[in-house]
N, C-alpha and C positions, 0 to 999 in steps of 0.2 A: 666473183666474190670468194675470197679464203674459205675455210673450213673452220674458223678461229673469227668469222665477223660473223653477226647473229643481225640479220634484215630482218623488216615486216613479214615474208614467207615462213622465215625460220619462225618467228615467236608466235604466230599463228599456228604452227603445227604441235608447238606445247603447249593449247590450249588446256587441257588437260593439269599439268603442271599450277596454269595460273586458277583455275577452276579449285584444282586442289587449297592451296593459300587461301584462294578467299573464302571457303569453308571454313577452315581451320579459322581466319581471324572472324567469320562469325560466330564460331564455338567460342571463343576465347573471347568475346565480346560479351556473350549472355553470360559467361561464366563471372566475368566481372562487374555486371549487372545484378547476377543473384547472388554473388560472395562480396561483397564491398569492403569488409573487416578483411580480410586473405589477399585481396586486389592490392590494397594499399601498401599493406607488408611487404607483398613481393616487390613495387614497385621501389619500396623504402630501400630494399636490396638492392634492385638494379639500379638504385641511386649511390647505394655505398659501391658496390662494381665502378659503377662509372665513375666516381671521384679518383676510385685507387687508379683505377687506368689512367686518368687525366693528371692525376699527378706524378705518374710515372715517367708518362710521355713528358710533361714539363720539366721536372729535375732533369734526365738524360741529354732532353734536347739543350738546355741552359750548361749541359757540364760541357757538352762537346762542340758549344761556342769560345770562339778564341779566346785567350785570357785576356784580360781588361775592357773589355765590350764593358760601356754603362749597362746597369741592370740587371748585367748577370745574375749577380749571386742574389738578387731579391728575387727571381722568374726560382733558380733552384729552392730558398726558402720556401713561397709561394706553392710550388710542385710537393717540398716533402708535407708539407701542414696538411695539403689538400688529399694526399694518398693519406698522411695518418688520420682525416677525416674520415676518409672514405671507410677505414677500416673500423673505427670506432661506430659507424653506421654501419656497417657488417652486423657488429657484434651485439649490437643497441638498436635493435631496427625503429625502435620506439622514437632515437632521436630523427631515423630519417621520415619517419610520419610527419614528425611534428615540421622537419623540414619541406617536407611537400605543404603540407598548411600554410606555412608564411608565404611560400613560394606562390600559392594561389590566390594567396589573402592581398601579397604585396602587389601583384596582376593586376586583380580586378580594383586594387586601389588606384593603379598607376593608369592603366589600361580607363577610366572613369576620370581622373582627371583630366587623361588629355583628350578625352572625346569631349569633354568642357571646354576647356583650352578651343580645340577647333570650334566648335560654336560660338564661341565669341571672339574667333577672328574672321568667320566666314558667313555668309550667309544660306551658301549652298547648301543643303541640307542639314540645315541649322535645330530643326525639330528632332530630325533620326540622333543626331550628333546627343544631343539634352538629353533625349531621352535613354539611349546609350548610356552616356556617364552617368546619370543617376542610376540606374540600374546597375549598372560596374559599382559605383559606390553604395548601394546597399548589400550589393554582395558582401563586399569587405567586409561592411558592418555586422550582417551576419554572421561571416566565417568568424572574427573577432570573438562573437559573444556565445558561438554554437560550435564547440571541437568535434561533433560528431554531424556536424550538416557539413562542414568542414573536408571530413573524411569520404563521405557519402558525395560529396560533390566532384571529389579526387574520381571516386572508382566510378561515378557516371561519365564525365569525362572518356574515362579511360575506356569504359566499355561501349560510349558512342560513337569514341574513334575508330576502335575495332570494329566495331558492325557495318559503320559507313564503309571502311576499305575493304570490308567481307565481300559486302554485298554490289560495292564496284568492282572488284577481280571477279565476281560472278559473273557480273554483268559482260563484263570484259572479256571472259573467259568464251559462254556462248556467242556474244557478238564472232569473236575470233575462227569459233565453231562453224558457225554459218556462212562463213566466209573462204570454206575452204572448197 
């Protein structure tokens, strides 16, 4: 084995490393659990970040396709709107709040229809399935009528995800401990 491939030996001996991480995203998980107004913000940022990025990558990569490729110049259109998105959600973090709201809102709409949809073409777990989509769809309807269960349901989200993969790199981390 190189000095440059990284085996089951090697990543067991950075147990340590991975121990560390999942600390860190259980800190960062309670942090977003007891801040939920600050959680959402920042994520409204790494949502403007990520547009500018994605729209960067799109215009460049569309410029430095051959000339007359269909589609071209709609992918660079598409790219600069998306960076000047991005940046207007920089600057305006408010709109990218409101854009994580649709975004969950449109989910659990979407996400509840078709757990319908499968119930009533399947029978296999036709009860979990009903009872799935109505619940997906009273979320929506919630988020719709509630901008601030809305926001609260962003940063639990956000900070259940962190805590699970805390407390799996923990978990991870000793297993790997004990293994050596």
């Amino acid at each position: 084995m190189t000095s440059s491939t990284i085996g089951p030996p090697e990543v067991a001996k950075r147990w340590g490393w991975i121990l560390a991480d999942g600390i860190l995203g259980v800190i960062v998980g309670l942090v977003a659990l007891l801040f939920p107004g600050a959680t959402v913000l920042v994520l409204a940022l790494f949502l403007g970040i990520g547009l500018v990025i994605s729209g960067i990558i799109e215009t460049t990569t569309a410029l430095r396709v051959q000339h007359g490729v269909p589609g071209r110049w709609w992918v660079v259109v598409f790219g600069v709107i998306t960076a000047l998105a991005g940046i207007f959600v920089i600057f305006r973090p408010g709109v990218g709040v409101v854009l994580l709201v649709v975004g969950l809102l449109l989910w659990f709409l979407f996400a509840g229809i078709n757990d319908l949809f499968v119930a009533s073409r399947t029978a296999e777990h036709r009860g979990w399935n009903i009872a799935m989509g109505v619940l997906a769809l009273l979320a929506a309807v919630i988020l719709l009528f509630n901008f601030s269960a809305a926001v609260g349901t962003i940063a639990l989200l956000a900070g259940l995800g962190f805590l699970l993969r805390g407390a799996s790199e923990i978990g991870l981390a000793l297993s790997l401990r004990r293994s050596q």
